[in-house]
C-alpha positions in Angstrom: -29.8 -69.3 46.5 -27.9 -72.4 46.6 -28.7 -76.0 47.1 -27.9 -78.5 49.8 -24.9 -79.0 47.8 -24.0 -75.7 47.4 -24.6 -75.5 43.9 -26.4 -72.4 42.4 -29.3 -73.6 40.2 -29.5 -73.0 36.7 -32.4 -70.8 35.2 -34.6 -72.9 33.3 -36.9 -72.1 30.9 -40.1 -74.4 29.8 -40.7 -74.4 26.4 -44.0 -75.3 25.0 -44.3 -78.0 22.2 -47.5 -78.6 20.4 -48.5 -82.3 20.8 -48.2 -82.9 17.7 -44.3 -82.7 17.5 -41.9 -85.4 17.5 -38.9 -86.8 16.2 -39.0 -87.2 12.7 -41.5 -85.0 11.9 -41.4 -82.4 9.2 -41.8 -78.9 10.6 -41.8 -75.6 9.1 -40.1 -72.5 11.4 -41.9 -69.3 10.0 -39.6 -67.4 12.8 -35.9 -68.6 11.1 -38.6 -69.0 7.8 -36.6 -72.5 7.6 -38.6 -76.0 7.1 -36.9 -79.7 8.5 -37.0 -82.6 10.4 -37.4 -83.1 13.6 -34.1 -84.5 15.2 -34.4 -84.4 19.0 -36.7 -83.2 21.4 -35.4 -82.5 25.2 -33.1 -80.5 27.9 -30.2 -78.3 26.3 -28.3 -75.5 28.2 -27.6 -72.6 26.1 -23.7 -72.2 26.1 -24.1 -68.3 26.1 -26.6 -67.5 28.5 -26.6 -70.8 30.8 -30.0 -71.1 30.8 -31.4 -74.7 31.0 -34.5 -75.2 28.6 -36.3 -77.9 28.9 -38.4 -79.2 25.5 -35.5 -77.7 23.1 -36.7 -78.9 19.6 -33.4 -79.3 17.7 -34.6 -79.5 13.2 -32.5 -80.4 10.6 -32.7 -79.0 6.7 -34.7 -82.2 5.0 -31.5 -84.0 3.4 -28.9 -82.6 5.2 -27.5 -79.4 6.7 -26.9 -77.3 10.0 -29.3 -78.6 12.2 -30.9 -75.0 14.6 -32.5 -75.2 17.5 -36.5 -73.9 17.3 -36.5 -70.2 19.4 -40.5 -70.8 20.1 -41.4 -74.4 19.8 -45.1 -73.2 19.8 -44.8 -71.0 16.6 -44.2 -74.2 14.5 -46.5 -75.2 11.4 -46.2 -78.7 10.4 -44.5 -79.4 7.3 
């Protein structure tokens, strides 16, 4: 299916992020078992697949590091 423009759309996928998140906020992952800070909150497209999702929680290692990208937003534990 294309759009007026003929442009395909990209898949997206809605992530769900307990109301409690937000940027800034320390989190812990127990799926990468990793604990951070909250850097951004919003629509990334994954480079590999193409798929748009929407709510990506990107976390940072408190005081520095790779920042990772949250797989299930709703499996997070507050830090």
């Amino acid at each position: 299916m294309t759009s007026a423009r003929g442009v395909r759309p990209r898949p997206r996928q809605r992530q769900t992020v307990p109301g409690w998140v937000s940027e800034g906020v320390k989190v812990n992952d127990p799926l990468e078992q990793r604990s951070g800070i909250v850097q951004f909150i919003g629509e990334w497209t994954d480079p590999s697949t193409h798929v748009l999702m929407t709510n990506a929680v990107f976390v940072r290692p408190e005081g520095g590091g790779r920042e990772w990208i949250v797989r299930d937003p709703s499996s997070l534990e507050r830090g």
